[in-house]
N, C-alpha and C positions, 0 to 999 in steps of 0.2 A: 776597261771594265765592260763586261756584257750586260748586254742591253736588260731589260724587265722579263721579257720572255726567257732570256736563257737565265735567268737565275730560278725562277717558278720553276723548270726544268729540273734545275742542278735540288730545290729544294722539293722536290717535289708536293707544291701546294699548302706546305709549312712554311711559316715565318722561320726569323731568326732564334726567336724569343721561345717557338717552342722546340725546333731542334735542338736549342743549347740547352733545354731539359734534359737531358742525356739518355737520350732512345737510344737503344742498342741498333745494331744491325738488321737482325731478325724483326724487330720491330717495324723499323724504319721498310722493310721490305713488306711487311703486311698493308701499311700507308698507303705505298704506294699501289700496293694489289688494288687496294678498294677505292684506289682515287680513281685506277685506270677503267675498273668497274661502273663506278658513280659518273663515270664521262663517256661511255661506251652507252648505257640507261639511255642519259639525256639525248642523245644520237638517234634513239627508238622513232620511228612515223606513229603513228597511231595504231594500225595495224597489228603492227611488232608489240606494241604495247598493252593493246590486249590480247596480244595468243600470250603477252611473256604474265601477264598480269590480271586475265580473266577471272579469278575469285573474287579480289580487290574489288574490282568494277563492280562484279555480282551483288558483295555485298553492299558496295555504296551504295548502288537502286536499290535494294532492298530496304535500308535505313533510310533513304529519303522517301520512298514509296511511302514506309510504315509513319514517318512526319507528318507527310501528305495528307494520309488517310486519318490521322489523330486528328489533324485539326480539321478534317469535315465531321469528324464523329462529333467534337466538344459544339458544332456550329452547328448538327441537326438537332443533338439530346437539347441546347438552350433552348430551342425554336418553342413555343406556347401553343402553335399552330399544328403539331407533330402528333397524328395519332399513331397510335401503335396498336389498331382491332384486328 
C-alpha cells in the first residue's frame, strides 16, 4: 500500500467519499487545474503577491482607512467640547 502522500497524489486532494460521487473525467481534470493553481498562490513571497494581487490590497486600505476614519468622525461629532465656527 502507498504511503499518505502518494495516495493525495493519485486522488488528487479529494477524499474517497467525494471521488466515488462520480466526477467524470473532464471534471476531475478541472480539480486538479485549480488545486495545482491554489498551491502554486500559496508559494507566492509577498512581492509576487502584490504585483499578482495589487487591487485586493488597494481595496483592503481603502475599507479599513474608510473604518479608521468612521470611528474618529463618531469620536469628534460626540465631543461637547467641538466647535465648529
Amino acid at each position: 500500500m502507498g504511503s499518505v502522500k502518494e495516495t493525495q497524489q493519485v486522488h488528487i486532494g479529494l477524499t474517497d467519499k467525494q471521488i466515488d460521487v462520480g466526477l467524470n473525467p473532464e471534471e476531475l481534470e478541472l480539480v486538479h487545474e485549480g488545486l495545482v493553481l491554489v498551491n502554486a498562490e500559496k508559494e507566492f513571497g509577498f512581492k509576487q503577491a502584490m504585483r499578482s494581487h495589487w487591487r485586493a490590497a488597494l481595496w483592503s486600505f481603502a475599507l479599513s482607512w474608510a473604518l479608521v476614519m468612521e470611528g474618529f468622525d463618531t469620536q469628534l461629532v460626540s465631543r461637547d467640547d467641538a466647535s465648529w465656527n
